[in-house]
Kinemage of the C-alpha trace (Angstrom):
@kinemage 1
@onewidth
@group {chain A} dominant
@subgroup {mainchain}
@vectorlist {calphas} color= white
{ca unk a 1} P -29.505 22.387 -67.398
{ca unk a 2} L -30.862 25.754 -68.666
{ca unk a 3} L -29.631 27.251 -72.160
{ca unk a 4} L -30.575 30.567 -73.356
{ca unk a 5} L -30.993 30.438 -77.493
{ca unk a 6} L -30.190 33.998 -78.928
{ca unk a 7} L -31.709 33.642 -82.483
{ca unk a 8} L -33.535 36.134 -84.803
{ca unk a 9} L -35.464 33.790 -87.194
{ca unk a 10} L -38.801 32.597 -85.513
{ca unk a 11} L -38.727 29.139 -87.562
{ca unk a 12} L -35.578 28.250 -86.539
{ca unk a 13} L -35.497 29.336 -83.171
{ca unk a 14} L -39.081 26.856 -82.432
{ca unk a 15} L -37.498 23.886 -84.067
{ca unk a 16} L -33.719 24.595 -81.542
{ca unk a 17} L -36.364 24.758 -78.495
{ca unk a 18} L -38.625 22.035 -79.389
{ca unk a 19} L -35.577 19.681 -80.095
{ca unk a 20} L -33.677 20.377 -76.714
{ca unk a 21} L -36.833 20.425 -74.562
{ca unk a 22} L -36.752 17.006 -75.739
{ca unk a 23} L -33.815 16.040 -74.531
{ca unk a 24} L -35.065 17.904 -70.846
{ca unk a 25} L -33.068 21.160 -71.165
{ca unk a 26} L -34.785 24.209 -69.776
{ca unk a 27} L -34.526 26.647 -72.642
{ca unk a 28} L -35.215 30.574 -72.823
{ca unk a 29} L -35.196 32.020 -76.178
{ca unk a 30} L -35.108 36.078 -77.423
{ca unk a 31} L -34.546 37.252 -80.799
{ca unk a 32} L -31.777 39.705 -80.297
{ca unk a 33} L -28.624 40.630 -78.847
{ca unk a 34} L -29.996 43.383 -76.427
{ca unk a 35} L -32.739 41.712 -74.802
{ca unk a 36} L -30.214 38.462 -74.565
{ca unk a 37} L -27.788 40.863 -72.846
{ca unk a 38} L -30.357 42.231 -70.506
{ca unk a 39} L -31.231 38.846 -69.253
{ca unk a 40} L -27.724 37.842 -69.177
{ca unk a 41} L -26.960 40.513 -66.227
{ca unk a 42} L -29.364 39.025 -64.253
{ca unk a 43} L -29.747 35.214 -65.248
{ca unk a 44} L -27.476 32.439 -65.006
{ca unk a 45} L -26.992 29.894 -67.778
{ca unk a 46} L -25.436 26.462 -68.149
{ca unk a 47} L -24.486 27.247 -72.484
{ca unk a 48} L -25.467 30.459 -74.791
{ca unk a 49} L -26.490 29.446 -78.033
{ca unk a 50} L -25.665 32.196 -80.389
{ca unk a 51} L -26.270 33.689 -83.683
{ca unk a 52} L -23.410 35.117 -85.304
{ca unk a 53} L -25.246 37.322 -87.367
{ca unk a 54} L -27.951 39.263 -85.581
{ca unk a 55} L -29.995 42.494 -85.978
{ca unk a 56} L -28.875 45.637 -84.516
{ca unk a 57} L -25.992 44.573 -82.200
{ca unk a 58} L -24.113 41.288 -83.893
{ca unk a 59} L -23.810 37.991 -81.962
{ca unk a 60} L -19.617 38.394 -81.911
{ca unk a 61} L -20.695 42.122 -80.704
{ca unk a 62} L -22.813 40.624 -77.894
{ca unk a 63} L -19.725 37.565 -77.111
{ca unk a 64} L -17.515 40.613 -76.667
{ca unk a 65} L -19.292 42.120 -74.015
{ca unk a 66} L -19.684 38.913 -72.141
{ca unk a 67} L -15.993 38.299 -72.120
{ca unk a 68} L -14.797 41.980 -71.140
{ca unk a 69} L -17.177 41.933 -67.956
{ca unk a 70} L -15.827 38.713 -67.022
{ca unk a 71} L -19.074 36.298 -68.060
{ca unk a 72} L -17.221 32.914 -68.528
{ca unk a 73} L -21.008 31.309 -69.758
{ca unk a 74} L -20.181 28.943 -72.238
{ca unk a 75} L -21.244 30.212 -75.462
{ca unk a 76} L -21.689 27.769 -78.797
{ca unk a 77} L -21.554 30.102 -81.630
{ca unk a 78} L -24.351 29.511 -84.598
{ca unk a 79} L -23.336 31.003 -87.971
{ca unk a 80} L -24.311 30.537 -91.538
{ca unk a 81} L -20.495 30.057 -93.241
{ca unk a 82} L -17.978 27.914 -92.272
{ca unk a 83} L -14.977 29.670 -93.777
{ca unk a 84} L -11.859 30.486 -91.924
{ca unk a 85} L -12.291 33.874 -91.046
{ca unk a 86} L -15.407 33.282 -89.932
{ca unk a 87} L -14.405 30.548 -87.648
{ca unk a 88} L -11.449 32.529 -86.448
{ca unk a 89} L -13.994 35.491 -85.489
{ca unk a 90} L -15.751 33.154 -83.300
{ca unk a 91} L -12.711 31.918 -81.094
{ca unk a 92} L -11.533 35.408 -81.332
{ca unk a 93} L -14.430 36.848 -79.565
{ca unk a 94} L -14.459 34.179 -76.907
{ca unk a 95} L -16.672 31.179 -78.437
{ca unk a 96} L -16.143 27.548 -76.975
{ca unk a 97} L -17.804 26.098 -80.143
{ca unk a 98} L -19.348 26.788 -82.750
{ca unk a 99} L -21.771 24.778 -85.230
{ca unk a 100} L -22.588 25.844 -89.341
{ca unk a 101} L -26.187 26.204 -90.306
{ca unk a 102} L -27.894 24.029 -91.215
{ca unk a 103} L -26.666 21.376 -88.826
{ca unk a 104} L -27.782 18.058 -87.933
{ca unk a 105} L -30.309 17.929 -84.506
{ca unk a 106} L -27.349 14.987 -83.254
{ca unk a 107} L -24.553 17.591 -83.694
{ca unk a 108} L -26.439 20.324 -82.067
{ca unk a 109} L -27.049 18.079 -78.756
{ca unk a 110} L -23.558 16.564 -78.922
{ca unk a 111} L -22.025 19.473 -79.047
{ca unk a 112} L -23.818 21.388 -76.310
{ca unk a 113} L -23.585 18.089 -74.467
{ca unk a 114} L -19.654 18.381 -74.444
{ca unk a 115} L -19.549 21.965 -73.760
{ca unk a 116} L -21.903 21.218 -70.348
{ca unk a 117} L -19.373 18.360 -69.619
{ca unk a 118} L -16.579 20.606 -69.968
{ca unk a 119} L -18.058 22.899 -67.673
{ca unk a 120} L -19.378 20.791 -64.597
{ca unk a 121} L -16.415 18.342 -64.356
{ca unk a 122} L -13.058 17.725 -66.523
{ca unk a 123} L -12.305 14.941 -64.139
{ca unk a 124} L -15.502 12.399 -63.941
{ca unk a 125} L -17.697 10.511 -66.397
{ca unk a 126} L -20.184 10.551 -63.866
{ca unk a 127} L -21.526 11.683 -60.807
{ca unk a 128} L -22.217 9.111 -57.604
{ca unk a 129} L -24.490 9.645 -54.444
{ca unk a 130} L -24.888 6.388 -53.469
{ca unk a 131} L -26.626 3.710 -55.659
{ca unk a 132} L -28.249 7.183 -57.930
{ca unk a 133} L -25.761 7.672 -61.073
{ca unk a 134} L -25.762 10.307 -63.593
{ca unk a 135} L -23.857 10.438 -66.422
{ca unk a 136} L -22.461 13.366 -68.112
{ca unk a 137} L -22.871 12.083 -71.560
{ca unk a 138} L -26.223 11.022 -71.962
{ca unk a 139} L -27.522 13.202 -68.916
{ca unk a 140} L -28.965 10.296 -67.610
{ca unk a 141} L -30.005 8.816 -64.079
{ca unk a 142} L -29.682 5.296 -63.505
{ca unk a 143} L -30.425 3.803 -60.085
{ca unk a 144} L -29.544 -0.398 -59.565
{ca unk a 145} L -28.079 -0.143 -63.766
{ca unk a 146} L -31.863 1.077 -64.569
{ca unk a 147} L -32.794 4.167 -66.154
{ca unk a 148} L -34.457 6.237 -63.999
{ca unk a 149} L -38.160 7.723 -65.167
{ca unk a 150} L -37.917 11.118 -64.977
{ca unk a 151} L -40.359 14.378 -66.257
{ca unk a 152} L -38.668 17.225 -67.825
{ca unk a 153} L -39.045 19.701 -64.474
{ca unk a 154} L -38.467 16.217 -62.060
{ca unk a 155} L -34.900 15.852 -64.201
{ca unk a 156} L -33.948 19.763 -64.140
{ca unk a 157} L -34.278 19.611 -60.311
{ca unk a 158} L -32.499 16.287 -59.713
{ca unk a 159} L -29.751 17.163 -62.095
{ca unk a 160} L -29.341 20.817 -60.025
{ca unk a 161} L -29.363 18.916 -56.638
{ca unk a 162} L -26.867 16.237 -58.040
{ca unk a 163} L -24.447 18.767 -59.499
{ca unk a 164} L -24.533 20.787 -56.119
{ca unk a 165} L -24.361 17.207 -54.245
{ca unk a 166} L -23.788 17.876 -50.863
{ca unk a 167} L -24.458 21.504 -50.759
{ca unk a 168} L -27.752 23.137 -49.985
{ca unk a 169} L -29.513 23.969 -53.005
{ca unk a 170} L -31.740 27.244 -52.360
{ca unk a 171} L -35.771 27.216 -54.246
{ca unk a 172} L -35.085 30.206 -55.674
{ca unk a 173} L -31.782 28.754 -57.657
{ca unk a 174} L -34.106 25.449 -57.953
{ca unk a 175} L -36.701 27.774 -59.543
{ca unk a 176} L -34.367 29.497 -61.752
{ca unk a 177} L -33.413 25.866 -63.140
{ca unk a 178} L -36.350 24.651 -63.509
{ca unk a 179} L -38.383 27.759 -65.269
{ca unk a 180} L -38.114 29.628 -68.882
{ca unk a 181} L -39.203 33.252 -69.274
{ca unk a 182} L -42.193 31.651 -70.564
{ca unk a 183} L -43.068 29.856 -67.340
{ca unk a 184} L -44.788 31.461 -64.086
{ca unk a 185} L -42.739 30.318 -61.349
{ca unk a 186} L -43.952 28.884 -58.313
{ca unk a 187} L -42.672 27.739 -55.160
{ca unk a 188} L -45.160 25.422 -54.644
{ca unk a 189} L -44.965 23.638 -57.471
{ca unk a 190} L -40.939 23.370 -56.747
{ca unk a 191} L -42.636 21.229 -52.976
{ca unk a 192} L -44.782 19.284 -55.531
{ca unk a 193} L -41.485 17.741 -57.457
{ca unk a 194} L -39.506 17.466 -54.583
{ca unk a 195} L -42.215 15.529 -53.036
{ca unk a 196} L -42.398 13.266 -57.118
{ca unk a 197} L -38.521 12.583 -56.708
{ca unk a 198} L -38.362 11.473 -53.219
{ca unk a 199} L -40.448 8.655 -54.629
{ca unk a 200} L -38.451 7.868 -57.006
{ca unk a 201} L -35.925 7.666 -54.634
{ca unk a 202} L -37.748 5.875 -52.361
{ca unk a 203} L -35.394 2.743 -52.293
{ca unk a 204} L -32.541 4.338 -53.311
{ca unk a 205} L -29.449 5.120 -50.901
{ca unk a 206} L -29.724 8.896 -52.091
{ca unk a 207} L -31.806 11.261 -50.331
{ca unk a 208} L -33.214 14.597 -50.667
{ca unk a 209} L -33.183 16.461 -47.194
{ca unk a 210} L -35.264 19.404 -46.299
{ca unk a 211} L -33.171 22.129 -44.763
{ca unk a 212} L -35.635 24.600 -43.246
{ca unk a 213} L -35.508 27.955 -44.643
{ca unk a 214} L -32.616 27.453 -46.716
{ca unk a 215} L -33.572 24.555 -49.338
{ca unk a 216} L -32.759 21.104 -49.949
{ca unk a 217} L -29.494 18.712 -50.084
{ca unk a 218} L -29.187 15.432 -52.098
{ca unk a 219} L -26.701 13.448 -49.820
{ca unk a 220} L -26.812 9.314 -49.238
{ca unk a 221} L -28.875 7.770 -46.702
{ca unk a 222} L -27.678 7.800 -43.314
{ca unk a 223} L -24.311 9.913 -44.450
């Protein structure tokens, strides 16, 4: 899962990162509404984590323009009062959530953690290909009712592959997933965790398949 943090003070905005990259979210992180909208128009996201009050162009100013161009990201609003009208400006603008600084670290990831729920499936608890398990609440694989070892970039692939399962996942979309702004992307190391995760999955039912030229497909043994 990738979020994109929109958040003007520098303290803050290094503890939000550090905390999620713990709990193996890809996260990109600007300090204003305009470079967050630039990046917006060309980047995909999974949740928007925004300030309410920003410099220049506001963070409901920002949610506005999302909404009237038809960007349905999820967006978890972050503002410094919880007072009615304040609250009613969020939903107003489009929020899905919102949180009141200064918040607890378990809020923050519980709430992002339902609004990523909310978006992949309103239907399942969890997703199946054959003995592999993941579980939208914890974001967790299991494989045999055993956690499954994961790195950060390892976990940000599997998790795209088993939310597209059975579709043909692309290396530049598994690239997109699995890199910040920060990061230098690189194909090869995309063959490198590919090749880390099919051990892993080495005695497990699912499978990642090559498809050449197009990308790869997480699909059960033998299916």
């Amino acid at each position: 899962m990738k979020l994109l943090l929109v958040e003007d003070n520098a303290e803050l905005a290094h503890w939000i990162v550090k905390l999620l990259r713990a709990e193996n979210f890809v996260m990109d992180s600007v300090p204003d509404a305009e470079r967050a909208e630039a990046i917006l128009a060309n980047q995909s996201y999974d949740v928007v984590l925004l300030d309410m009050r920003l410099p220049a162009m506001s963070g409901k100013d920002l949610l506005t323009r999302l909404r009237r161009r038809g960007d349905n990201v999820p967006v978890l609003m972050l503002t410094a009062h919880g007072s009615i009208d304040d609250k009613v400006d969020c939903f107003g603008a489009g929020a899905d959530d919102y949180v009141v600084k200064p918040f607890d670290a378990r809020e923050l990831v519980a709430r992002i953690k339902a609004l990523v729920r909310r978006q992949c499936s309103e239907r399942h608890v969890s997703l199946v290909c054959g003995d592999l398990h993941y579980q939208f609440n914890s974001r967790e694989f299991r494989h045999n009712d055993a956690p499954l070892p994961l790195r950060r970039r390892e976990h940000a692939i599997l998790e795209t592959l088993m939310l597209r399962h059975g579709k043909t996942v692309s290396k530049a979309t598994l690239m997109e997933n699995v890199f910040s702004l920060d990061d230098e992307p690189s194909v090869d190391a995309i063959d490198v965790y590919i090749h880390r995760l099919r051990k892993h999955l080495s005695v497990s039912t699912a499978q990642i398949m090559t498809l050449r030229g197009l990308g790869y497909i997480l699909r059960t043994r033998d299916a």
